[in-house]
Rosetta silent file (secondary structure, phi, psi, omega in degrees, C-alpha in Angstrom):
SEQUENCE: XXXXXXXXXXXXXXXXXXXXXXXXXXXXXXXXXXXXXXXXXXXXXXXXXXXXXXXXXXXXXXXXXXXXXXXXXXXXXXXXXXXXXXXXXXXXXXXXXXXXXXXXXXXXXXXXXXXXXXXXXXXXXXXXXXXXXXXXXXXXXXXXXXXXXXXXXXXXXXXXXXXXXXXXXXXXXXXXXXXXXXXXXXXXXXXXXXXXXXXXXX
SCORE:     score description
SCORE:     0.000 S_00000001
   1 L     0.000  -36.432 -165.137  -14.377   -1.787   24.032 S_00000001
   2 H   -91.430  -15.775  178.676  -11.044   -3.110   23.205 S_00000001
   3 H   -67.940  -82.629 -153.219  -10.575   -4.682   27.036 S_00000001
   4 H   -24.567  -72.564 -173.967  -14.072   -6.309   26.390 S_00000001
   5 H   -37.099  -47.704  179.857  -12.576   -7.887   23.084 S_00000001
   6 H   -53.625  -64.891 -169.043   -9.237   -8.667   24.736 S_00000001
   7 H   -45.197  -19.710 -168.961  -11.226  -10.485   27.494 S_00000001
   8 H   -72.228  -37.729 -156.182  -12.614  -12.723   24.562 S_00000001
   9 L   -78.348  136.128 -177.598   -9.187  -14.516   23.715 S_00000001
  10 L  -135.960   78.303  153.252   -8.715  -17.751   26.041 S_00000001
  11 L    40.408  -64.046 -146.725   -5.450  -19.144   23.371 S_00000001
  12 L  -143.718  -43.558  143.248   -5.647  -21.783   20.985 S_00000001
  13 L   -24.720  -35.211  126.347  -10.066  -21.217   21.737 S_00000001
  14 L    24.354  122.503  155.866   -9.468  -17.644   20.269 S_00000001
  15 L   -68.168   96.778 -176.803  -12.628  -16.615   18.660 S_00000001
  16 H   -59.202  -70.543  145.884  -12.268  -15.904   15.138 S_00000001
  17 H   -12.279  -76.734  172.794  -14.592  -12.871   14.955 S_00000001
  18 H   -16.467  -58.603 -152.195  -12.387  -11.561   18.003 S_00000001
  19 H   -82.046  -11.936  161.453   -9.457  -11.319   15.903 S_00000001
  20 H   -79.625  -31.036  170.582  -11.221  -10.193   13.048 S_00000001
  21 H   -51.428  -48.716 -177.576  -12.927   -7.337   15.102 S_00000001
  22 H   -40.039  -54.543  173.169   -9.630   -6.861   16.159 S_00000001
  23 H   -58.850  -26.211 -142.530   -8.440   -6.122   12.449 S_00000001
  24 H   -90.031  -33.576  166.253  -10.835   -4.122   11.717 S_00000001
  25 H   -44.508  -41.552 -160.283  -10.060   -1.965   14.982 S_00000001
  26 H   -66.264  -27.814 -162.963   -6.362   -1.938   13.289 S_00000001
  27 H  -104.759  -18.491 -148.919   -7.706   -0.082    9.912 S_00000001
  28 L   -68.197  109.368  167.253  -10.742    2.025   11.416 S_00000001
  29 L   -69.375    0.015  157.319  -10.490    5.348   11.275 S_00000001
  30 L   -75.717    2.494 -159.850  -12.896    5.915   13.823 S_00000001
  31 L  -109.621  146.061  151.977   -9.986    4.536   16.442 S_00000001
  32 L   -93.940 -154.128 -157.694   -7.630    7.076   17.088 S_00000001
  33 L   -70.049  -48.714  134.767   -3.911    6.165   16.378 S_00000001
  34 L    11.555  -87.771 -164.143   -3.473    4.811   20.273 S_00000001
  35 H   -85.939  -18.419  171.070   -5.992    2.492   20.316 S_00000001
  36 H   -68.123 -129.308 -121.921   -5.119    0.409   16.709 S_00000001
  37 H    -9.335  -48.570 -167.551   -1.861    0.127   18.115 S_00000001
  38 H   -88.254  -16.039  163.885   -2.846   -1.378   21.245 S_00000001
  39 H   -49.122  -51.627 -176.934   -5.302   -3.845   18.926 S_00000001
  40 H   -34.787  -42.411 -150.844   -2.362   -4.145   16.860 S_00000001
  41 H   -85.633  -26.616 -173.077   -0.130   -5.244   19.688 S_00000001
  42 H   -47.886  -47.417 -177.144   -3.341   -7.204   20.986 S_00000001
  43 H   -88.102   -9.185  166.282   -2.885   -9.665   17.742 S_00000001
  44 H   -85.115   -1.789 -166.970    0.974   -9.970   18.091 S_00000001
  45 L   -93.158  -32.795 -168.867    0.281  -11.063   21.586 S_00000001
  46 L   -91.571   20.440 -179.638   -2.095  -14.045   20.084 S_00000001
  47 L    15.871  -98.446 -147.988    0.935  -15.032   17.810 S_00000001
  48 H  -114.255  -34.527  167.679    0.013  -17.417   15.387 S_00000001
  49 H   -41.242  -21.370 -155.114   -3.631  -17.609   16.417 S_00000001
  50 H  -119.941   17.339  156.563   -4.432  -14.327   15.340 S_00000001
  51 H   -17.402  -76.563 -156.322   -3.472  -15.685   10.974 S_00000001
  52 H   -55.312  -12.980  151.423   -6.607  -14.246   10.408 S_00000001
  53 H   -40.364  -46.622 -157.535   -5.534  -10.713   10.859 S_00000001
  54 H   -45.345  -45.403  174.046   -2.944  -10.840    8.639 S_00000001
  55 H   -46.018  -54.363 -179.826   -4.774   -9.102    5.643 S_00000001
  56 H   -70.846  -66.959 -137.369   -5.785   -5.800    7.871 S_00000001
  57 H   -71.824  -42.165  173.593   -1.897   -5.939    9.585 S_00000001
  58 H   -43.627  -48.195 -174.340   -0.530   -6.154    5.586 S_00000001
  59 H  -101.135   14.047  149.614   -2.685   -2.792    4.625 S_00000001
  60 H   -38.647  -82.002 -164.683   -1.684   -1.881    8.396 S_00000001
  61 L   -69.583   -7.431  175.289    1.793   -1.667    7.208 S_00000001
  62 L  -102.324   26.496 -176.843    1.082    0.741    4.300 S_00000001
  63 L   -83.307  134.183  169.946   -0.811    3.287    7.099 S_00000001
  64 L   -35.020  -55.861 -166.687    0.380    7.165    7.006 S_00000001
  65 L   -80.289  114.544 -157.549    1.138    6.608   10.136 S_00000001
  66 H   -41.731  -82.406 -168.001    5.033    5.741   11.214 S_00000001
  67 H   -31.016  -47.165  178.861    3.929    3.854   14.649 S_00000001
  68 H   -60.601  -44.958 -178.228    1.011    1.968   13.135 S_00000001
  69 H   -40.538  -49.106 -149.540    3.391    1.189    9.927 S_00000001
  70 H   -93.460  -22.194  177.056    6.145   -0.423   12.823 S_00000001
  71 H   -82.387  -55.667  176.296    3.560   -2.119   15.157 S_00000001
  72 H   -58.065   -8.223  161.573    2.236   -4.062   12.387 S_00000001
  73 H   -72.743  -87.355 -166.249    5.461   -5.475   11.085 S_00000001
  74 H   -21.146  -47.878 -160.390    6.329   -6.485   14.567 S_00000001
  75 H   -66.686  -31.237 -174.368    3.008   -7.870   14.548 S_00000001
  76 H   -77.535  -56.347 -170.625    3.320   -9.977   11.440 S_00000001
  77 H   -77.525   -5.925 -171.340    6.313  -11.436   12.206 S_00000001
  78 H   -84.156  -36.485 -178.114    5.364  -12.530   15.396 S_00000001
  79 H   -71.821  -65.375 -148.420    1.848  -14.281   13.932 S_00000001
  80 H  -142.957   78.053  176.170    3.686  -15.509   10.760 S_00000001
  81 L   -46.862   -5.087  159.720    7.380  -14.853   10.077 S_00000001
  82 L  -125.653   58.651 -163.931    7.119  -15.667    6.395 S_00000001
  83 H   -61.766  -74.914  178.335    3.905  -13.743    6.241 S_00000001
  84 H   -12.279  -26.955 -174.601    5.477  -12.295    2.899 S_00000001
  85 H  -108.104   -9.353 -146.268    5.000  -16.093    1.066 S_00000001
  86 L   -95.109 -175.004 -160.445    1.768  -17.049    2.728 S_00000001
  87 H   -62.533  -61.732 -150.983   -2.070  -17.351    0.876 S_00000001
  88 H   -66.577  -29.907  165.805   -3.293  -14.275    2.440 S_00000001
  89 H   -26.056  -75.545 -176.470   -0.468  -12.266    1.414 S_00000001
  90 H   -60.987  -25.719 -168.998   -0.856  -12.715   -2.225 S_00000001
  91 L  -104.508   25.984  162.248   -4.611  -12.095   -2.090 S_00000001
  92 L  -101.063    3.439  177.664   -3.922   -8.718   -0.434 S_00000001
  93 H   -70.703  -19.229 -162.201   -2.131   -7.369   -3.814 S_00000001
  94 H   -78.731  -55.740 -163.198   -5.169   -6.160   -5.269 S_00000001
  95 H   -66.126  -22.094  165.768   -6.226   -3.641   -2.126 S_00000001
  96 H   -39.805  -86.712  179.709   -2.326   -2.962   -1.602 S_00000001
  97 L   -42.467   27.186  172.266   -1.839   -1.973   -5.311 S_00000001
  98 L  -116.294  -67.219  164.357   -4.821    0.346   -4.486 S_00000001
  99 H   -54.783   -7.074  154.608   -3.249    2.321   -1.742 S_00000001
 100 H   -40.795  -23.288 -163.766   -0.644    3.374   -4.225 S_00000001
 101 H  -114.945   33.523 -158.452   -3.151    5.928   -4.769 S_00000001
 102 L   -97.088 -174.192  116.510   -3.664    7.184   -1.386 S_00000001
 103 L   -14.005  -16.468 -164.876   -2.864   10.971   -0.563 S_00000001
 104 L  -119.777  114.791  179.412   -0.013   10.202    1.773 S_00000001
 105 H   -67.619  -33.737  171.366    3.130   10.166    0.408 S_00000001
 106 H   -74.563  -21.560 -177.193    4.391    7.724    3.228 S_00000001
 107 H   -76.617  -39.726 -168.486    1.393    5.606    2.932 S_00000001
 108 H   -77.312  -35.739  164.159    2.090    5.324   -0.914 S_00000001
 109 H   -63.461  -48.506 -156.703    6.247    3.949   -0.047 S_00000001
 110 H   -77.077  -57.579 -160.262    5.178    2.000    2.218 S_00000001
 111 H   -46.878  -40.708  164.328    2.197    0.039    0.302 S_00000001
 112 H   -39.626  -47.679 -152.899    5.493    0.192   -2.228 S_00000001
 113 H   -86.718  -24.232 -147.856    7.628   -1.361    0.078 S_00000001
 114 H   -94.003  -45.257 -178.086    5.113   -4.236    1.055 S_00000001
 115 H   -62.305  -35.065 -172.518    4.497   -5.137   -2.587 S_00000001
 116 H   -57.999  -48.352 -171.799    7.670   -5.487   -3.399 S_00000001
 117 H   -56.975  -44.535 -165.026    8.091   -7.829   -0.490 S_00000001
 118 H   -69.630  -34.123  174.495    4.764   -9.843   -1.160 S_00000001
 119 L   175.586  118.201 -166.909    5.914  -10.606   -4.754 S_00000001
 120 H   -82.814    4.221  173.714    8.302   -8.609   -6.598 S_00000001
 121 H  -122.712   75.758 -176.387    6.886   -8.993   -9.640 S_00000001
 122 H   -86.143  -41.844  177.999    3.617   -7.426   -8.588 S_00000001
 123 L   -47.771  -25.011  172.576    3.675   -4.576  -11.889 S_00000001
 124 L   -95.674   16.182 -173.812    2.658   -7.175  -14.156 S_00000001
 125 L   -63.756  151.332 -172.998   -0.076   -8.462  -12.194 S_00000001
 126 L   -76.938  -89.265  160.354   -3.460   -8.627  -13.543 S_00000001
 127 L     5.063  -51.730 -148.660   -4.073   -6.034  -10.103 S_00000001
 128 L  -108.083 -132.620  -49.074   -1.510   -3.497  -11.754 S_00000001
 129 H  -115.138  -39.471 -165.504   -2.162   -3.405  -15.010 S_00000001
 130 H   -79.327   -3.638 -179.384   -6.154   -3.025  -14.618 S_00000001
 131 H   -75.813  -15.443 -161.447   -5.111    0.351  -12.236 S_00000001
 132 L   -65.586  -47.440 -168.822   -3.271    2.240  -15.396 S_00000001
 133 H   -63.572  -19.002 -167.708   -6.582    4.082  -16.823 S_00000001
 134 H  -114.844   32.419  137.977   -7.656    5.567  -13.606 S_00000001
 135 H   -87.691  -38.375 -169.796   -3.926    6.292  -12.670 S_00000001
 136 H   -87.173  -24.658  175.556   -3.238    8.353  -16.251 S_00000001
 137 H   -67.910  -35.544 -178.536   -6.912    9.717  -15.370 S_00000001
 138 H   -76.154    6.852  151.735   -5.187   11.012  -11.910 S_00000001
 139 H   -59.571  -35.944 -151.300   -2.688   12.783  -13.739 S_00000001
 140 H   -98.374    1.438 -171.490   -5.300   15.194  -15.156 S_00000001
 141 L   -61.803  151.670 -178.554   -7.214   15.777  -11.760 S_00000001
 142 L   -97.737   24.349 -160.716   -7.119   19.242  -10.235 S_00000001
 143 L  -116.057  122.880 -168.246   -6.023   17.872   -6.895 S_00000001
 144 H   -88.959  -30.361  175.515   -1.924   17.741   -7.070 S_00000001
 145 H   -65.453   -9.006 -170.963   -1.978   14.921   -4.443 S_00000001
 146 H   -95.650  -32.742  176.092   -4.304   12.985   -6.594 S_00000001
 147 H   -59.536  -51.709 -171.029   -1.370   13.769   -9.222 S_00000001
 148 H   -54.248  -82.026  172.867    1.453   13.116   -7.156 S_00000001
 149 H    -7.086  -69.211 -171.605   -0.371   10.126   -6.536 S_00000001
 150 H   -76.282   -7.686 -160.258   -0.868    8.924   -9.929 S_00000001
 151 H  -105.428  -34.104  172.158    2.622    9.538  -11.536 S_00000001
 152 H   -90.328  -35.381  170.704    4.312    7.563   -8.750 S_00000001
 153 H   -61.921  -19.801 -161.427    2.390    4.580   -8.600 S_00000001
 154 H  -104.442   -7.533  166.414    2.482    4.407  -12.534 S_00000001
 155 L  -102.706   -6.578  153.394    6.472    4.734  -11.904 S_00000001
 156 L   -93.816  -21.107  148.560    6.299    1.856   -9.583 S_00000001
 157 L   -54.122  -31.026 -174.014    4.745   -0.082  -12.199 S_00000001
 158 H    52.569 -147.246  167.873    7.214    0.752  -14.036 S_00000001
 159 H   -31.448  -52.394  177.710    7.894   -0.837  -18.011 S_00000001
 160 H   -44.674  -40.697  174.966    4.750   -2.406  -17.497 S_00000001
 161 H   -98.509   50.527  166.396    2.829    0.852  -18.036 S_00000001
 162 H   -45.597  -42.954 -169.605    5.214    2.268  -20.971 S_00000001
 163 H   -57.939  -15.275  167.985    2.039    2.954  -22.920 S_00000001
 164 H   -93.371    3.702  170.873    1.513    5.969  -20.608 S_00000001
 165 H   -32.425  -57.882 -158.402    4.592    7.712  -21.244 S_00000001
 166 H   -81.528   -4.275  165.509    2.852   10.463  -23.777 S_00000001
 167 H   -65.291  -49.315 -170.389    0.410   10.900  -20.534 S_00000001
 168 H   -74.927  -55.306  173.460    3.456   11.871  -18.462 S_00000001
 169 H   -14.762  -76.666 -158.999    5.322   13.816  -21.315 S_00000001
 170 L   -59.529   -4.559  162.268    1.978   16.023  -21.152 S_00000001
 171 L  -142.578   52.776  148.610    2.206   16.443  -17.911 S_00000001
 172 L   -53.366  -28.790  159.938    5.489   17.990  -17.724 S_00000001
 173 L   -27.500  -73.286 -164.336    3.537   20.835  -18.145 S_00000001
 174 L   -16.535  123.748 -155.161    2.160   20.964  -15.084 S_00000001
 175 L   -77.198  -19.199 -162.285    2.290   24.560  -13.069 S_00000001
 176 L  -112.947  146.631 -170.716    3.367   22.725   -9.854 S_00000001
 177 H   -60.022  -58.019  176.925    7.256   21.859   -9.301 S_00000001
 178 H   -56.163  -26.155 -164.529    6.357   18.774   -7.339 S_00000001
 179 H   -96.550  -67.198   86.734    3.653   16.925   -9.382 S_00000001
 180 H    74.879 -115.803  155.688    6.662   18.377  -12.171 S_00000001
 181 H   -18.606  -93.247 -127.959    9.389   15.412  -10.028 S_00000001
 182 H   -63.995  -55.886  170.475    7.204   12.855   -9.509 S_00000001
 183 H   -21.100  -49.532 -157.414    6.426   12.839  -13.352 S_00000001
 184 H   -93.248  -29.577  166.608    9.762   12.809  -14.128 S_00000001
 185 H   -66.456    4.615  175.342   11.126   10.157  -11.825 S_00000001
 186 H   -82.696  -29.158 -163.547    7.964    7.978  -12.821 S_00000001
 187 H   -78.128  -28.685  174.001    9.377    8.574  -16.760 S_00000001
 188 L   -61.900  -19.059 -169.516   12.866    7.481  -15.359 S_00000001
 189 L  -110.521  -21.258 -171.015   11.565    3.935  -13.591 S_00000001
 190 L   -56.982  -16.258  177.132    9.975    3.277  -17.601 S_00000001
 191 L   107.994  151.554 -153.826   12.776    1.601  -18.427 S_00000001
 192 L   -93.829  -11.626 -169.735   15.774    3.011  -21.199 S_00000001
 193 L   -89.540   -9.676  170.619   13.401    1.993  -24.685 S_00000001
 194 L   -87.893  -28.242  177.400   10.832    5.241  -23.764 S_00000001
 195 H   -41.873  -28.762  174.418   13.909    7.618  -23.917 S_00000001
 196 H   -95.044   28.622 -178.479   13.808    8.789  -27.116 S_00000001
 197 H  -133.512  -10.935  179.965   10.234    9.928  -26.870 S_00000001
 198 H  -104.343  -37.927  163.915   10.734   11.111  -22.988 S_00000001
 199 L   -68.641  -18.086 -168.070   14.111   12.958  -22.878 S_00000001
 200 L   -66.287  -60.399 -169.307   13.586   15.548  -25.570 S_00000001
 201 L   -44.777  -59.220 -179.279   10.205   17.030  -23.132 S_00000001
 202 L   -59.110    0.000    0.000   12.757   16.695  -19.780 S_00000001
């Protein structure tokens, strides 16, 4: 399937479908890890032709997986070397700022890592800010990765979500040592004006 597609691309004629099938190979979770890579590598090979990618190679780079994570950088800079400023970029913040909430603790740095790049003052985003109630609901969840989850992303928000402080306070509580951390380094990114209602509980 992916030769057939490859066979599609004749250069600056490049079939726009192609390269969006192409993304969509890059995200799929029906691919194993293997073949997005070689899709991946497919669209750094079409260099700037293959723009239309860029949105799947952005939530690419936030993938659990190290290899996918490093072929899609490569890949980015090769289509668009200030991928990080361009249109599509910015209108990838919303689904970024979404994978904050994945399950994977490397998939949750990295989507970290991307936003930061993409605009660093992504926490105060209209995107961010509309994420806080179902992040302080994934505090209370009985799934500690769903926890983990919510307590880091709402400490990569940082100041912007102060107002959830007495969420994290309560759930200091928490029976598990890790969800426990994550809490307290999210109360630690709030910024020094939450201290006197967050250090007595640490």
């Amino acid at each position: 399937y992916l030769f057939v597609l490859l066979a599609r691309f004749s250069g600056p004629s490049t079939d726009l479908q192609s390269v969006e099938e192409l993304g969509a190979v890059c995200l799929s979770p029906d691919h194993s890890p293997e073949e997005r890579i070689l899709a991946i590598k497919q669209l750094e090979e079409l260099g700037t032709f293959a723009d239309a990618a860029i949105p799947h190679l952005l939530k690419a780079m936030a993938d659990g997986n190290e290899d996918i994570r490093n072929a899609a950088s490569v890949a980015l800079e090769a289509i668009d070397s200030e991928w990080a400023e361009s249109e599509a970029a910015t209108e990838t913040l919303p689904e970024l700022i979404k994978l904050l909430m994945s399950k994977e603790e490397a998939a949750r740095s990295a989507a970290a890592e991307v936003l930061e790049k993409i605009d660093p003052r992504w926490p105060e985003s209209e995107a961010a800010l509309s994420m806080i109630p179902s992040l302080v609901n994934a505090l209370f969840e009985t799934d500690k990765g769903s926890q983990i989850a919510g307590a880091e992303a709402l400490g990569n928000i940082g100041p912007a979500a102060k107002k959830t402080v007495p969420h994290l306070v309560k759930t200091l509580s928490n029976r598990d040592k890790n969800v426990r951390r994550a809490v307290a380094e999210a109360l630690g990114k709030m910024g020094p004006e939450v201290s006197e209602e967050a250090v007595p509980p640490l």
